[in-house]
C-alpha positions in Angstrom: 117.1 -4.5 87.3 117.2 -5.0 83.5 117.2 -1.8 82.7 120.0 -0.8 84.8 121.9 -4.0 83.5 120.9 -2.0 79.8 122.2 0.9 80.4 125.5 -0.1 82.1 126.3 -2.6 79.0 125.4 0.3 76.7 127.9 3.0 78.2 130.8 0.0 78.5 130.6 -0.7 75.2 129.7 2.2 73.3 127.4 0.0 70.8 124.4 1.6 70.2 121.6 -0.6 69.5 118.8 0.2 66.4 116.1 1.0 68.9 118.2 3.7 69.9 119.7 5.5 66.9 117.5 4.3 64.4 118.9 4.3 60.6 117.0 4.1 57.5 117.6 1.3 55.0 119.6 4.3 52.6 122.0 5.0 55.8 119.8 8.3 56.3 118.9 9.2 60.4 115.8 8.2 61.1 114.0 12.0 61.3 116.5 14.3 59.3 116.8 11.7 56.4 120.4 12.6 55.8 123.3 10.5 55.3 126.8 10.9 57.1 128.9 12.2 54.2 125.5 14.8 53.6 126.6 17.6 56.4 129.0 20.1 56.8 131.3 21.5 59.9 129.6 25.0 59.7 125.9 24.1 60.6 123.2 27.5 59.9 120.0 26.4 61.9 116.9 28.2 61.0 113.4 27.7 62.4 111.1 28.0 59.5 111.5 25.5 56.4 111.2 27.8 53.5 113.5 30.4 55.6 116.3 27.7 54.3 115.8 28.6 50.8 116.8 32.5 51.6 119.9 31.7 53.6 120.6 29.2 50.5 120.4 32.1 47.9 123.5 33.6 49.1 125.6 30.4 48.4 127.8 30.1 45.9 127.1 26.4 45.0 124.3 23.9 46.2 125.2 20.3 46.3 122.2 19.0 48.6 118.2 19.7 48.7 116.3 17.3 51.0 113.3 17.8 53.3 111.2 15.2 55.8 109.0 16.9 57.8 109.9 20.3 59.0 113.4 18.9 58.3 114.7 21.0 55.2 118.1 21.1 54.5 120.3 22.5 51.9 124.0 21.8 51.6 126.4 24.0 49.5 129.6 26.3 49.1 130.2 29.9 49.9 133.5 31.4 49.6 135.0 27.7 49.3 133.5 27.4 52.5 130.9 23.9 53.1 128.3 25.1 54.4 124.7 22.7 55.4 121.6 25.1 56.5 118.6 23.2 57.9 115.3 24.0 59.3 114.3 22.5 62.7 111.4 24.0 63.3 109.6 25.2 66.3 110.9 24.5 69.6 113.5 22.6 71.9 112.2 19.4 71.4 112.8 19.6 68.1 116.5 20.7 69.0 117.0 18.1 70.9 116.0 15.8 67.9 117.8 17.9 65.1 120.7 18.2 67.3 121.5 14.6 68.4 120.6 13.3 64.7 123.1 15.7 63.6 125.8 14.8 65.8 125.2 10.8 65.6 126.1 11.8 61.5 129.5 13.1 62.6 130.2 11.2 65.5 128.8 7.6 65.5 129.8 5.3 62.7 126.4 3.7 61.0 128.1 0.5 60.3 129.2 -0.8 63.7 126.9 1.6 65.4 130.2 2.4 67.7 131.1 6.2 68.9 133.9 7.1 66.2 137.5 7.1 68.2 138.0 10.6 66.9 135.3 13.5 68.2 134.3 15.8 65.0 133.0 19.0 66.4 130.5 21.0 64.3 129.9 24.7 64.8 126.2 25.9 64.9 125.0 29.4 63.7 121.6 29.9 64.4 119.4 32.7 62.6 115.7 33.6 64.0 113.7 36.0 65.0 113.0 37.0 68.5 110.8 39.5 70.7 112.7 42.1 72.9 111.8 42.4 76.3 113.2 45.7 77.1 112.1 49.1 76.3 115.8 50.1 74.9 116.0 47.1 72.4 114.8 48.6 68.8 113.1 47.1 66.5 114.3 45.9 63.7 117.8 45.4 65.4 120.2 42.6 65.9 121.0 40.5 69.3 123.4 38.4 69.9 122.5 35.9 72.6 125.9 35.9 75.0 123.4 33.4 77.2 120.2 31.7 77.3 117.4 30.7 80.0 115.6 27.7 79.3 112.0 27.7 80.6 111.6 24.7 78.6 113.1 21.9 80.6 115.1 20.1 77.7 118.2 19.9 79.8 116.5 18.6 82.5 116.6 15.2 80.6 119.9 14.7 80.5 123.3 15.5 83.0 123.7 18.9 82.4 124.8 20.3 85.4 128.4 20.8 84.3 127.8 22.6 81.4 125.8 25.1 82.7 126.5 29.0 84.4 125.2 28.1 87.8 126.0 32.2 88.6 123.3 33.3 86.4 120.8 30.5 87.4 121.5 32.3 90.9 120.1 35.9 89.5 117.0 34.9 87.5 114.1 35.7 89.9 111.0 33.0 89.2 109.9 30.0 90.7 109.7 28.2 87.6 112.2 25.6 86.5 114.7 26.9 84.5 118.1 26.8 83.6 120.9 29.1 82.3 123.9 28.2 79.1 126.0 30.4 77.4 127.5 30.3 73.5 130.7 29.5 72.5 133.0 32.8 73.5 134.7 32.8 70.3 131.3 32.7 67.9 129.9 35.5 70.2 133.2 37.6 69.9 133.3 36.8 66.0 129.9 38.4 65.5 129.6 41.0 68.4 129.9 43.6 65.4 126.1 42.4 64.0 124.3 44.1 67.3 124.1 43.8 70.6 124.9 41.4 73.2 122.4 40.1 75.5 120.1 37.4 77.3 117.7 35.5 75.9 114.5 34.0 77.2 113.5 30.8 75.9 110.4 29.4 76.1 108.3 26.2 75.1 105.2 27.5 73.7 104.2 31.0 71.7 101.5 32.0 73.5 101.6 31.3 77.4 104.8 30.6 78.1 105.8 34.3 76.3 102.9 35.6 78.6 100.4 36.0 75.7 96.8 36.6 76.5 94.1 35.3 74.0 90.9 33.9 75.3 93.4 31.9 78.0 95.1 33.9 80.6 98.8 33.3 81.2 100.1 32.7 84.4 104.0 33.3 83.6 105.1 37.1 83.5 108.2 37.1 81.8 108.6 41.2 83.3 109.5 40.1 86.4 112.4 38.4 85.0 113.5 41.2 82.5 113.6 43.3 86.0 116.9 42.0 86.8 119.9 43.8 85.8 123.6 42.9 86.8 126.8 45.6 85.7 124.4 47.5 83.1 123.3 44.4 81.5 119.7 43.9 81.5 118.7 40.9 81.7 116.5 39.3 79.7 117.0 41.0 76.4 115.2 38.8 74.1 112.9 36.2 74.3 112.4 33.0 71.5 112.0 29.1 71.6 115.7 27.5 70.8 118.2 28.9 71.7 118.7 27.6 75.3 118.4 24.0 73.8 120.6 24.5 70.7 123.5 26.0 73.6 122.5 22.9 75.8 123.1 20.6 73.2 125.8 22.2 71.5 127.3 22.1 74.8 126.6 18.5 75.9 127.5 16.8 72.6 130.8 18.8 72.3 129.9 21.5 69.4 130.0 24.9 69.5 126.8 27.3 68.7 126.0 30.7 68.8 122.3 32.7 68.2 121.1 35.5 66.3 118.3 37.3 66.5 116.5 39.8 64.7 114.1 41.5 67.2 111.0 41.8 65.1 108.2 42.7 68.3 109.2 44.6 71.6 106.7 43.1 73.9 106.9 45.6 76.3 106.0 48.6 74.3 103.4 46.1 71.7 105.2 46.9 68.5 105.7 45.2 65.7 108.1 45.9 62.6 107.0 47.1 59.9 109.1 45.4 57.5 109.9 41.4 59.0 111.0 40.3 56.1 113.6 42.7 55.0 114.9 43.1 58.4 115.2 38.9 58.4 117.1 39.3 55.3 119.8 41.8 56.1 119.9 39.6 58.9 120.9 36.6 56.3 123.5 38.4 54.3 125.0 40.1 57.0 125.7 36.7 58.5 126.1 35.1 56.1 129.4 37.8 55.3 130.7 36.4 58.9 130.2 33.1 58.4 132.3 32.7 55.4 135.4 34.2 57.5 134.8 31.4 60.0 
């Protein structure tokens, strides 16, 4: 009974109480440490912390250098353009805690602890790396992720329903939980010129969950997903460990996002490039060269 008294005062009001949203004594969010004057509108998400520092290279200016955790973020100019790249390292559940820290800094006022009157909508770029699941993705090549599975089950903690593409729920063959988002139409269309369009996997571990066999084996086989094809799309292209969260989120909390991928493995015929880190980087700076036209 309380805690439905709670959480009907909570949504009337709009006041967010400090267990909730919890702000350090310099007005930084509680994991990210950042402050609400501290982030841009263009957001570039990245999953490793030091991968943060190459995006950063190819700004003009750098105003901001802060890390807590895996958090890193750097906040500077490109083109006149404010930009804020930040790490958020492995996972959806670290999207769902990078993502909703991020949006209380543009959308909740730290003073009265109120929902701002006026929605500020952020734009999320994300570049990662990613595995192809299909024999005709190359290595080495770029894909742009028109929609995302989540095998991860981030969205199922929250009402979600209305955001999501129920028709493409409908073709995924597995009996695992899942669920399906697409990116913002505009961001996909914007950067369609970097690769190829496709369908990503995401999942919430490395090893299992991308049907990887150590000394444990997996019982998820992501090849009888990748199976499915609808009008000469094959679906899954890709699979990775965000992407489904950050378009959930994004989604949810009113943003827009879009991911890209540069397919470092192809799982189905076991190679890996020869070359990650340069094909990572012209990754960068060919984004990087779209992002400023934003």
């Amino acid at each position: 009974m309380y805690l439905r008294k709670f959480v009907k005062s909570y949504d009337e009001d709009m006041f967010i109480p400090s267990s909730e949203l919890i702000i350090n004594p310099d007005n930084s969010v509680y994991h990210l440490k950042l402050r609400p004057d501290e982030i841009a509108d263009t957001i570039i998400t990245v999953g490793d912390p030091t991968r943060v520092e190459l995006v950063a290279k190819g700004l003009d200016k750098i105003h901001l250098e802060r890390q807590s955790r895996e958090f890193k973020t750097i906040s500077g100019e490109l083109d006149g353009k404010q930009l804020t790249i930040i790490s958020t390292g492995i996972g959806t559940d670290n999207i769902d805690i990078v993502f909703n820290e991020l949006d209380a800094l543009a959308n909740i006022d730290f003073e009265t602890r109120e929902v701002k009157p006026i929605h500020r909508p952020l734009t999320f770029i994300r570049i990662g790396t990613s595995g192809a699941i299909q024999k005709g993705v190359p290595l080495d090549s770029f894909i742009i992720s028109k929609s995302a599975i989540g095998f991860d089950g981030l969205l199922n903690f929250y009402e979600s329903k209305k955001i999501r593409n129920t028709s493409l729920e409908e073709k995924v063959n597995s009996q695992l939980n899942y669920y399906a988002v697409d990116a913002d139409e505009k961001l996909v269309e914007h950067f369609s010129g970097l690769g190829t369009l496709g369908i990503t996997i995401t999942a919430n571990g490395f090893y299992g969950p991308q049907s990887r066999n150590l000394r444990l084996k997996h019982s998820f086989d992501f090849r009888k997903i990748a199976d499915t094809v609808e009008q000469g799309m094959l679906i899954p292209t890709n699979l990775e460990m965000e992407t489904a969260g950050i378009y959930g989120m994004s989604k949810l909390l009113g943003h827009r996002s879009v991911s890209l991928n540069a397919i470092l493995a192809n799982r189905i015929t076991n190679e890996f490039s020869s070359n990650p880190s340069k094909t990572v980087q012209r990754l960068i700076d060919q984004s990087l060269a779209l992002i400023s036209s934003l």
